[in-house]
N, C-alpha and C positions, 0 to 999 in steps of 0.2 A: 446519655442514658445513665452511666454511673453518677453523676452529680444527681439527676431525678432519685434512684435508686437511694443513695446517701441520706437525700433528704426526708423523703417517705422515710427510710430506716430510722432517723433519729429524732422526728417529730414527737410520736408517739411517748417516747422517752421523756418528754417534760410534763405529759399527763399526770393526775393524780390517780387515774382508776381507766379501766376498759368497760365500757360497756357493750357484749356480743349481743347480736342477733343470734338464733340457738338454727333455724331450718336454713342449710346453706354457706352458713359460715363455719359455727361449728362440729358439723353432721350432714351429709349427704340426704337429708330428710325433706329438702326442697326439692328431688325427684320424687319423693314416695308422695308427698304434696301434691306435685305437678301430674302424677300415675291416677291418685284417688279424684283427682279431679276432672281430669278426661273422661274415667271411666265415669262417674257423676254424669256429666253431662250429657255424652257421646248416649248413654242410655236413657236421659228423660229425654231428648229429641230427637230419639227414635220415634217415637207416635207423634211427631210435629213437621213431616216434609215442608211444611210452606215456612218453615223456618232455618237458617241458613246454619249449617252442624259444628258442633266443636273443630276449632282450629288449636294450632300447637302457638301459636302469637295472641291467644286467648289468655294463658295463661298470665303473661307481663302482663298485658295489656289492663286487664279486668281484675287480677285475682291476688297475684303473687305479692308478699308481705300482709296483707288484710287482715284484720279476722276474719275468721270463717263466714261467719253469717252477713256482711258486709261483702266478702267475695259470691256470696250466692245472689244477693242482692242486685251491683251491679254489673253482673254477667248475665240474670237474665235481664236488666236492664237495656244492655248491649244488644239485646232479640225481642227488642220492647214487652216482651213478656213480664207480667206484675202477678205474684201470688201473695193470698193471704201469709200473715207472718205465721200463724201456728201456733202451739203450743211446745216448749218443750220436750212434752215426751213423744214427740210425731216422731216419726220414724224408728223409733225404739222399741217397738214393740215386737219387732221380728214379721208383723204383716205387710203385706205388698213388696215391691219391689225396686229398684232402680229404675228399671223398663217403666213398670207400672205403680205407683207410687200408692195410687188411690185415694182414699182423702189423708193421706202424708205428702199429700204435691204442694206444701208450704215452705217458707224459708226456712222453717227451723226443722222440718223434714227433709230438707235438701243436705241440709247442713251437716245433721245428725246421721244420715244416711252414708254419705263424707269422709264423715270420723271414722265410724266404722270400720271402711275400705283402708284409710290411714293404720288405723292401729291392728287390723289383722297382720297389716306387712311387716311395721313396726314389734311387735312379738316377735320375730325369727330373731330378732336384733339388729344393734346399729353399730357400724367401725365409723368414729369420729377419722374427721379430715387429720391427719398425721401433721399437715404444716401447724394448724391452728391447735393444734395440744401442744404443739412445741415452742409457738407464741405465746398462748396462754401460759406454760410455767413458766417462759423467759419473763414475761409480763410480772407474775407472782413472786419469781423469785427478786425482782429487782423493786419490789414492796410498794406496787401498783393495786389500788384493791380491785375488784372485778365483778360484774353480774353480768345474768341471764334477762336481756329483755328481748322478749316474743309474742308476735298477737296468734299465736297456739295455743289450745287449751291445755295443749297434753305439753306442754314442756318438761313438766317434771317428769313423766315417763322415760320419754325421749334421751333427758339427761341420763336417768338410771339405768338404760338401757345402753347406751353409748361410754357408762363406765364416770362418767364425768359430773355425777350429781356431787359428788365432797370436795370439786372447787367453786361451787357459790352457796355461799349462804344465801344473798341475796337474789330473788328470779320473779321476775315481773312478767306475765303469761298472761293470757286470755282472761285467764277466772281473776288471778288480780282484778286487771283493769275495768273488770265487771265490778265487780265487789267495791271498789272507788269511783267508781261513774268516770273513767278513766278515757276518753275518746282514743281511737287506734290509730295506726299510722294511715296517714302522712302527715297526723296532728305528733308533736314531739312529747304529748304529755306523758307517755309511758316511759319511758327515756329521763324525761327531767325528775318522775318519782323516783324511778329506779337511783337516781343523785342524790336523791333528797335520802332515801335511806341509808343511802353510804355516808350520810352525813357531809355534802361535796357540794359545793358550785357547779351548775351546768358547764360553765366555762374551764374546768381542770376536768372534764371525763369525755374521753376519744370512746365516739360511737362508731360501730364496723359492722357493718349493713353490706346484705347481698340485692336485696331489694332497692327497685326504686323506690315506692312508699316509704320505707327504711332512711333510704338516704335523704330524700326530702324531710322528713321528719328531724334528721339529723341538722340538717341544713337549718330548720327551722327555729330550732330550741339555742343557737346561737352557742354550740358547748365547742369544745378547745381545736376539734375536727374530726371529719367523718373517712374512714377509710370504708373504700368501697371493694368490696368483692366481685371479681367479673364472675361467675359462674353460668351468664349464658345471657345475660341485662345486656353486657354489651358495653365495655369502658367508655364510649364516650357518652352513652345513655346515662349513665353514674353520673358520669364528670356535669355532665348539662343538668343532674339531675339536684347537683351540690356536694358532688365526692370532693374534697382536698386531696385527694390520690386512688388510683388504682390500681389492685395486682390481682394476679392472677391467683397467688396463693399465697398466707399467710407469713409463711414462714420467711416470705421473698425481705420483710422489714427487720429481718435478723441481722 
């Protein structure tokens, strides 16, 4: 185990740059993710008994790492349920409900509805993971460059919130990858931009994903190696998934 240990530790170290995932790695925001999403669901199939109810294995399964609107998509795909895509501003408007959606029961009503529930909780604030602030300056100070890539819209809040928006310049998020016709994970294209701005080879930037989507994505883009975060995936779920290692907590590759 100390040899495994060693080597995780000092892999990393011949990168040129970190690329984080921001919900789960850096921030405990992958339960407030995992909270706004239950409650999403748990409430539109409420008016659907002949359909079978949100599960807690729903989450991996269907949702976790996605964008948004791709996790709304195939979850209700998961309950053969197909709704109109919608409009943007469906669910914004403060009419209807979770339970009762009304004509906001589209993907981008579901979605926006979502958010919502995400960023009311997000407001109280966010205390980043302690091992992975302590990674990231060990990363920084040993003149590693570093971004923010997430298929969340709200990364930049997230950051600001969590104190940790003044170590990336760089942050590859939801609206990015819109705004570039960016495909999300388990495709590596956010990932291989987020390099491409750093001015870097996919092959010199260590990607660190909690997610499977994440790590597959990681796996995918061919870059120096993916360090996986257990946070509830599951290490050998990562490992099968194309982790080059797994820990519990960041700090463990000190």
């Amino acid at each position: 185990m100390t040899d495994v240990l060693k080597t995780q530790s000092t892999s990393w170290t011949t990168a040129s740059a970190i690329l984080f995932d921001l919900d789960g790695v850096l921030t405990p925001t992958a339960t407030v993710h995992e909270q706004a999403w239950k409650e999403l669901f748990e409430g539109f199939l409420a008016s659907r008994p002949d359909v079978p109810g949100y599960r807690e294995d729903d989450y991996f399964d269907h949702i976790d790492g996605k964008p948004r609107f791709d996790g709304v998509r195939d979850f209700l795909a998961s309950r053969g349920i197909v709704l109109p895509e919608g409009a943007p501003s469906d669910g914004t408007t403060g009419q209807g409900s979770i339970e009762n959606p009304g004509q906001d029961a589209t993907v981008q009503g579901l979605g926006n509805r979502k958010n919502k529930v995400f960023n009311d909780i997000v407001s109280a604030g966010v205390e980043p993971f302690e091992g992975s602030v302590r990674f990231l300056e060990a990363a920084v100070d040993r003149g590693l460059k570093v971004a923010v890539v997430s298929s969340s819209r709200n990364a930049p809040a997230v950051l600001k919130a969590a104190g940790l928006n003044g170590h990336f310049e760089i942050v590859v998020d939801g609206v990015v990858a819109a705004a570039q016709g960016l495909p999300g994970k388990p495709s590596p294209a956010t990932y291989q931009y987020a390099a491409e701005l750093l001015g870097l080879p996919s092959e010199e930037c260590v990607v660190v994903e909690d997610a499977v989507s994440g790590v597959q994505a990681g796996h995918a883009g061919q870059f120096h190696s993916v360090i996986g975060v257990d946070r509830g995936a599951g290490r050998q779920t990562l490992l099968d998934a194309g982790a080059t290692s797994v820990v519990n907590d960041l700090d463990e590759l000190l």
